[in-house]
C-alpha positions as a Markdown table, in Angstrom:
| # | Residue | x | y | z |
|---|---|---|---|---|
| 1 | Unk | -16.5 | 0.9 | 6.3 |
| 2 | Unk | -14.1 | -1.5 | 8.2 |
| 3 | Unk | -12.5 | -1.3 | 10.8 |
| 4 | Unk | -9.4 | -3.6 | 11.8 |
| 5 | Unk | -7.7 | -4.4 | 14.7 |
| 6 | Unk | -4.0 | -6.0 | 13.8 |
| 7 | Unk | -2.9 | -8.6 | 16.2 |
| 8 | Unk | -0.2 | -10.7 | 16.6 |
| 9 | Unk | 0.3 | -14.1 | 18.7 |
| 10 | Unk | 3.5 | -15.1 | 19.8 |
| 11 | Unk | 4.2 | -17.8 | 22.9 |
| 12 | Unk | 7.7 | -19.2 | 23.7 |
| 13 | Unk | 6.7 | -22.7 | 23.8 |
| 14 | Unk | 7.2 | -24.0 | 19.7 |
| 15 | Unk | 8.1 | -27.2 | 19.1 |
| 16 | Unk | 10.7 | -26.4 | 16.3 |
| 17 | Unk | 12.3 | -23.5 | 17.5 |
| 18 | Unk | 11.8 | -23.3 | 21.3 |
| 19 | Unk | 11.7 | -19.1 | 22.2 |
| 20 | Unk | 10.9 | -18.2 | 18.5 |
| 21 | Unk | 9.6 | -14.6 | 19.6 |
| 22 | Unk | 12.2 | -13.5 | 21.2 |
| 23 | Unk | 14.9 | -15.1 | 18.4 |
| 24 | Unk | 17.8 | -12.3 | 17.8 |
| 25 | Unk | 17.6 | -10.9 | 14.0 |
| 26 | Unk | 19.3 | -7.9 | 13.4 |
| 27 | Unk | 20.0 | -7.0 | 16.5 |
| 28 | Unk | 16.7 | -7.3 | 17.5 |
| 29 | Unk | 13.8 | -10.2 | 18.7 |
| 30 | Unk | 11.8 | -11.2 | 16.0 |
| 31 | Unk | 8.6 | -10.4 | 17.3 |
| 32 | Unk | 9.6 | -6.4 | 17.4 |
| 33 | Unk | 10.7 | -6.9 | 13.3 |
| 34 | Unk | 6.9 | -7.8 | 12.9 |
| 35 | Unk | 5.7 | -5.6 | 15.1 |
| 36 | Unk | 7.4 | -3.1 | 13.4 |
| 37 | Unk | 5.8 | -4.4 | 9.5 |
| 38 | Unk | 2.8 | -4.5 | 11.3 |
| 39 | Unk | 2.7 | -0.7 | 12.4 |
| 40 | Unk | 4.0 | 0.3 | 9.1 |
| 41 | Unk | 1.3 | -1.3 | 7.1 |
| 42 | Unk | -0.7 | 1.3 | 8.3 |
| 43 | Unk | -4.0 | -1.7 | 8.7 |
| 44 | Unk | -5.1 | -0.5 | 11.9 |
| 45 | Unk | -4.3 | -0.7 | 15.6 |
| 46 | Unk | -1.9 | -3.4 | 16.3 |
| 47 | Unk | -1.6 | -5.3 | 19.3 |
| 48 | Unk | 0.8 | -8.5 | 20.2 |
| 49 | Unk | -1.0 | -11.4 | 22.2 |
| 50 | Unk | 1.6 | -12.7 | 24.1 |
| 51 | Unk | 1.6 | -16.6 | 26.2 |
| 52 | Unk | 4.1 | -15.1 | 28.4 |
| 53 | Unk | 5.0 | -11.9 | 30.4 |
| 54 | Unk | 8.7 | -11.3 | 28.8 |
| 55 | Unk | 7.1 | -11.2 | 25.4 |
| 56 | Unk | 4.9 | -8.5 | 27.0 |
| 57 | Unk | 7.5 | -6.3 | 28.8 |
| 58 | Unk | 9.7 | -6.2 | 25.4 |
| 59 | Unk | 7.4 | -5.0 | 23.0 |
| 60 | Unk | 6.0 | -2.5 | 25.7 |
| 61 | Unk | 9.7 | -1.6 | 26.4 |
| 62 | Unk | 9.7 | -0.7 | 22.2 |
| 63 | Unk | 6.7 | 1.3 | 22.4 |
| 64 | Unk | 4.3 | -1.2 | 21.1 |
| 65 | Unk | 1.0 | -2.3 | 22.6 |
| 66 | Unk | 0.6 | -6.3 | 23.9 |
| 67 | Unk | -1.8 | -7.9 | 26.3 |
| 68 | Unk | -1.2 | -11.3 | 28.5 |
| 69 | Unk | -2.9 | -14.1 | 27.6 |
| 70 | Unk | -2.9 | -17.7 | 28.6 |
| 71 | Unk | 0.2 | -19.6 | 27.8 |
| 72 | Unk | -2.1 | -23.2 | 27.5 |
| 73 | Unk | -4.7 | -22.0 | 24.5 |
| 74 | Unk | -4.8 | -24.1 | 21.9 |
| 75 | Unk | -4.2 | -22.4 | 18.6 |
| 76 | Unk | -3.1 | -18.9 | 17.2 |
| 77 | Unk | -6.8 | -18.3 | 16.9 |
| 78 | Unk | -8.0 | -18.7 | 20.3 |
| 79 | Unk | -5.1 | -16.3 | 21.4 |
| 80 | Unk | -5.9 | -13.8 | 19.2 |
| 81 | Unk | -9.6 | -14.0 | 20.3 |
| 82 | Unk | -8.3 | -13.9 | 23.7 |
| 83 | Unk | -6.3 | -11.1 | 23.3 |
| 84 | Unk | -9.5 | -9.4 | 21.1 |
| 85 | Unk | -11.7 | -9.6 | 24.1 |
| 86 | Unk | -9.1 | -7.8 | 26.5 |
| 87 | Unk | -8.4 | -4.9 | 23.8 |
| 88 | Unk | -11.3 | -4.7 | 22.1 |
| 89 | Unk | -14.5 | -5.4 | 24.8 |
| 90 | Unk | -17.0 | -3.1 | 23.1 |
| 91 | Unk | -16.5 | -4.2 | 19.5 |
| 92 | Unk | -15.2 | -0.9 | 18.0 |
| 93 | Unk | -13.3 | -3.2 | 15.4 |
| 94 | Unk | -15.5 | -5.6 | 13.4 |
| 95 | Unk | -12.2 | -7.2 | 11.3 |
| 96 | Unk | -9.5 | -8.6 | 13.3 |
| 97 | Unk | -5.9 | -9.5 | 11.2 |
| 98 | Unk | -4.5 | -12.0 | 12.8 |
| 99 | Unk | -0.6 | -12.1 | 11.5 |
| 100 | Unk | 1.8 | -14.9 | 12.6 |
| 101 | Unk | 4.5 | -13.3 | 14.8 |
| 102 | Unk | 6.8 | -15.2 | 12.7 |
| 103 | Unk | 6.8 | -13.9 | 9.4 |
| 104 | Unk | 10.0 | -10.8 | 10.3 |
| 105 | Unk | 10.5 | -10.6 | 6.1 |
| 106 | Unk | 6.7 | -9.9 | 5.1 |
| 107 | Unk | 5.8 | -6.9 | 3.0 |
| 108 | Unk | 4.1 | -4.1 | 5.2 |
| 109 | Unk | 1.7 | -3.6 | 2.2 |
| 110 | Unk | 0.9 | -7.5 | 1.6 |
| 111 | Unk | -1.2 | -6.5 | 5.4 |
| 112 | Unk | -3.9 | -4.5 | 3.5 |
| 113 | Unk | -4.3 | -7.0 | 0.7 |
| 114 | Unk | -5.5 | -9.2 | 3.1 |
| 115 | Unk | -8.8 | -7.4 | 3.3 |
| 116 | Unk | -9.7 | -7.1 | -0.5 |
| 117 | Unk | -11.7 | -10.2 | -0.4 |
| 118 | Unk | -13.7 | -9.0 | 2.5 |
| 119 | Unk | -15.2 | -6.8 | -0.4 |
| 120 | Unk | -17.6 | -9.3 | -0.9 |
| 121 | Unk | -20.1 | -9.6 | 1.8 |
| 122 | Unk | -20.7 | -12.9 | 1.7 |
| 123 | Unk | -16.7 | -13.6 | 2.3 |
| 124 | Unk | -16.3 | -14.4 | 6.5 |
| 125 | Unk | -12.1 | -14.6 | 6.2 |
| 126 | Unk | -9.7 | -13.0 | 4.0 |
| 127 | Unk | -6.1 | -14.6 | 3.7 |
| 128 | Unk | -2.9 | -14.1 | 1.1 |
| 129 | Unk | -1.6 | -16.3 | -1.3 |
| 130 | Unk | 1.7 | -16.7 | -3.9 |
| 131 | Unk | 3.1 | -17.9 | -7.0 |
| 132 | Unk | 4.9 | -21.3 | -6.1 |
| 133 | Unk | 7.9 | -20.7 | -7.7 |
| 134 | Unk | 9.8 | -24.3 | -8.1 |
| 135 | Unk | 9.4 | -28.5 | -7.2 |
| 136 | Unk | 11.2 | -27.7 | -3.7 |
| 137 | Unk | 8.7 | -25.2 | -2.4 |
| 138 | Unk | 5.5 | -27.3 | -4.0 |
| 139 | Unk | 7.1 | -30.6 | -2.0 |
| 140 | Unk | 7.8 | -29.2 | 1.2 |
| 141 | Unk | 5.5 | -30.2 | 3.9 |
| 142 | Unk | 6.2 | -26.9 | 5.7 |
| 143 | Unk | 4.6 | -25.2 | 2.7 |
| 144 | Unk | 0.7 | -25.1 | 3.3 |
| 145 | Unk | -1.0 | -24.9 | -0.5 |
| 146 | Unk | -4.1 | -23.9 | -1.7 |
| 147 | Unk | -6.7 | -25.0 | -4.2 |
| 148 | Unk | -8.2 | -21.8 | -5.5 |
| 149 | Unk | -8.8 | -20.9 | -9.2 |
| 150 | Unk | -8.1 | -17.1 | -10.9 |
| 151 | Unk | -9.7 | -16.6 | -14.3 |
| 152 | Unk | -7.7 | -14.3 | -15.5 |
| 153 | Unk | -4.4 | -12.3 | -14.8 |
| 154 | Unk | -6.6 | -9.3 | -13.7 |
| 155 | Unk | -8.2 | -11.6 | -11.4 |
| 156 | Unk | -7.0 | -10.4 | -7.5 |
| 157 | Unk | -9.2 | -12.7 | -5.6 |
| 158 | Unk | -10.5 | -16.5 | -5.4 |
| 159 | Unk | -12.6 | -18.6 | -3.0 |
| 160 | Unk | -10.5 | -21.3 | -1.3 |
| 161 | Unk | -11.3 | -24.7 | -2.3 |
| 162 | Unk | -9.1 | -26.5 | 0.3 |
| 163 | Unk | -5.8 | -26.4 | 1.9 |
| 164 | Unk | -3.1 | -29.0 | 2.2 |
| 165 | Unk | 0.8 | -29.7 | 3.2 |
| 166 | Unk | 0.7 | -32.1 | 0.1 |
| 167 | Unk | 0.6 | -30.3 | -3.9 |
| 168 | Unk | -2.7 | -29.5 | -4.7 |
| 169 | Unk | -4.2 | -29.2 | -7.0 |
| 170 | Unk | -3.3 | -31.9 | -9.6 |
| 171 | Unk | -2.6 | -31.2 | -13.5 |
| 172 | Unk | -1.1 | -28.3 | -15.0 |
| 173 | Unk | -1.5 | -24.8 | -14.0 |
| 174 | Unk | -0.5 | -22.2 | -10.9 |
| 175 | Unk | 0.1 | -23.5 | -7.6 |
| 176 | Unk | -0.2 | -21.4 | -4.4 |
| 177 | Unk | 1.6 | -20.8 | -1.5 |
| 178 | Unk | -0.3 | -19.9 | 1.4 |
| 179 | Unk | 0.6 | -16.9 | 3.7 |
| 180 | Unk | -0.2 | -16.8 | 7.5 |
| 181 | Unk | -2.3 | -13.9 | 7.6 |
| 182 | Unk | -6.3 | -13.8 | 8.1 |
| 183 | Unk | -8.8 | -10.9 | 8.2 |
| 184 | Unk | -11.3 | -12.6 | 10.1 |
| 185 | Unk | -15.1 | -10.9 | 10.4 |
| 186 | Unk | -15.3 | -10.6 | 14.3 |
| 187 | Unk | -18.8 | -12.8 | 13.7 |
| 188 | Unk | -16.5 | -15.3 | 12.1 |
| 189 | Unk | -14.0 | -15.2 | 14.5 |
| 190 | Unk | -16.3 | -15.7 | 17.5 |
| 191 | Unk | -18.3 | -18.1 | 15.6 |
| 192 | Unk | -14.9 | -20.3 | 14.5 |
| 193 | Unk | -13.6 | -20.5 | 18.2 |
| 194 | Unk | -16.5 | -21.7 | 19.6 |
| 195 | Unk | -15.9 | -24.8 | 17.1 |
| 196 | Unk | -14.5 | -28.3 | 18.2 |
| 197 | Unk | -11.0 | -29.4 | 15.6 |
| 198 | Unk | -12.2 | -31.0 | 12.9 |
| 199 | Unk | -11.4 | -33.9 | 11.5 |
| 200 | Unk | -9.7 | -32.6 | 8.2 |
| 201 | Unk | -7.9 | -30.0 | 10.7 |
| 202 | Unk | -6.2 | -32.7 | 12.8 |
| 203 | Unk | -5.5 | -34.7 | 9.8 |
| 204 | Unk | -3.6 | -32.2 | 8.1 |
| 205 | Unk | -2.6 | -29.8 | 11.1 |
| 206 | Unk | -4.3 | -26.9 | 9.5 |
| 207 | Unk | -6.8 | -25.3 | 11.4 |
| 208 | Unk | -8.0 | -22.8 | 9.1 |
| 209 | Unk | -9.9 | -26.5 | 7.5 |
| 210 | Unk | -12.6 | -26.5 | 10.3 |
| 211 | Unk | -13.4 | -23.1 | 8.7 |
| 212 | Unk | -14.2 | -24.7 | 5.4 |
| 213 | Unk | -15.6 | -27.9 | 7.2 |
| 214 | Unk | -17.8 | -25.6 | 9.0 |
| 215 | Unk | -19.4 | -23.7 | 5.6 |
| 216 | Unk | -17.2 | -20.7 | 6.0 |
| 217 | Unk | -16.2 | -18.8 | 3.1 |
| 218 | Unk | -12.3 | -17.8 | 2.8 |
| 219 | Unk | -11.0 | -15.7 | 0.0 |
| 220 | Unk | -7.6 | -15.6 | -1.2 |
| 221 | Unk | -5.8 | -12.3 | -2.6 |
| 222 | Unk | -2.7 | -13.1 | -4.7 |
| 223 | Unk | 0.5 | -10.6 | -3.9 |
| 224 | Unk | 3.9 | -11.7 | -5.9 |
| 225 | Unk | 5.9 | -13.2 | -3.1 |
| 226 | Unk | 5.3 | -14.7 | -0.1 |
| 227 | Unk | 7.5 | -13.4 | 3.0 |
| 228 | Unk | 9.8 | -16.0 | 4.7 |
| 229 | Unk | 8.9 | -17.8 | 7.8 |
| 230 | Unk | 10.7 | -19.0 | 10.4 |
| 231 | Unk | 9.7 | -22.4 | 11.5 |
| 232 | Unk | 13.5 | -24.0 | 12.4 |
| 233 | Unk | 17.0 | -23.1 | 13.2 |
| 234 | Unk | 17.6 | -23.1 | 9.6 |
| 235 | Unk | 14.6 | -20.6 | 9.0 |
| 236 | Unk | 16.3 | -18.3 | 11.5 |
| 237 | Unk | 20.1 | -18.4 | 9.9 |
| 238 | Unk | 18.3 | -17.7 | 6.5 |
| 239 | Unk | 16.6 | -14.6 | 8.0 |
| 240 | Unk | 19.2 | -13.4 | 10.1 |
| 241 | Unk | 21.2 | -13.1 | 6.4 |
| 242 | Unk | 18.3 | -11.5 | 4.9 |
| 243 | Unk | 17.4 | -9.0 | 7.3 |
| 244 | Unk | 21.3 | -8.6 | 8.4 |
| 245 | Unk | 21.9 | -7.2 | 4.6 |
| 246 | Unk | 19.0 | -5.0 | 5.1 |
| 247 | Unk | 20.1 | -3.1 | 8.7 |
């Protein structure tokens, strides 16, 4: 039986949308409304690995649990390992979720689904994908798809093939959206941070390639929708209208 440890890396410092974490929505910052998913999924323990010490003191000050790590690590990844080390020293939790502290719309119960394909044994990292839904979301370069294949309509999980920002695959038939959320095998974890970028990572900017460029096996389970991000000041309007309605 698994055992998962949720946690979430935020830092201040995006390119896009300087401060993202602690981005008003609702009333609230947006790292607290995925906190607050998060905790309601019901996954496991749930911890934010935060760059800096504000980001600490307000989820604390909410009653959530976050840990300090270094603002200069280089990916999501390496925070969340960081963060798993401080947390988690004696390896009570052999999954670790690692969800994007900017995804304030996403489903509590789209969390869980993430670890169906960790079913299979042989599966190191479980992730989530979605129905693409029109020519706007397939184009956008902010829009990470994925090449995976389901039989059937009964079928709830795929091996993924490869990622891109461009439309993949070619020809008629489903695309997928990719959501930001990973049930990594701690092995894997460890194992994938220890890597060097590879080069289909920094060619694409998708770090979950040097996975697959490493032999790693990541399953996809489908869910209907995927959440909204928010990646620019447009991304945060369209969520503080979303999540305004819902208050």
């Amino acid at each position: 039986m698994i055992s998962p440890l949720v946690i979430i890396p935020a830092r201040m410092a995006s390119s896009r949308l300087p401060g993202k974490p602690m981005a008003e929505i609702a009333g609230r910052p947006m790292i607290l409304h995925v906190l607050e998913r998060a905790q309601a999924a019901s996954a496991g323990r749930v911890v934010v690995a935060a760059a800096e010490q504000e980001i600490v003191d307000i989820v604390r000050r909410a009653g959530g649990e976050a840990v300090l790590t270094e603002p200069d690590l280089a990916s999501g990844s390496d925070r969340v390992h960081a963060a798993m080390l401080q947390v988690d020293p004696t390896a009570k939790h052999d999954v670790i979720i690692n969800l994007q502290g900017d995804l304030p719309g996403l489903d509590p119960s789209t969390l869980q689904a993430a670890l169906l394909p960790l079913s299979d044994a042989a599966t190191d990292i479980g992730t989530l994908v979605a129905p693409i839904r029109d020519d706007r979301e397939a184009s956008a370069e902010s829009v990470v798809k994925v090449a995976c294949a389901f039989p059937s309509e009964a079928t709830q999980i795929a091996r993924a093939l490869y990622f891109s920002r461009a439309c993949i695959p070619w020809g008629e038939g489903p695309l997928w959206h990719h959501i930001g959320v990973y049930a990594w095998r701690r092995t894997a974890l460890e194992r994938f941070v220890s890597l060097p970028a590879s080069p289909l990572e920094r060619r694409e900017r998708l770090e979950q390639l040097r996975a697959l460029e490493a032999g790693m096996i990541i399953g996809c389970a489908r869910v209907a929708e995927a959440p909204f991000g928010v990646d620019t000041p447009a991304d945060l309007e369209r969520a503080r209208r979303i999540l305004g309605k819902q208050s």
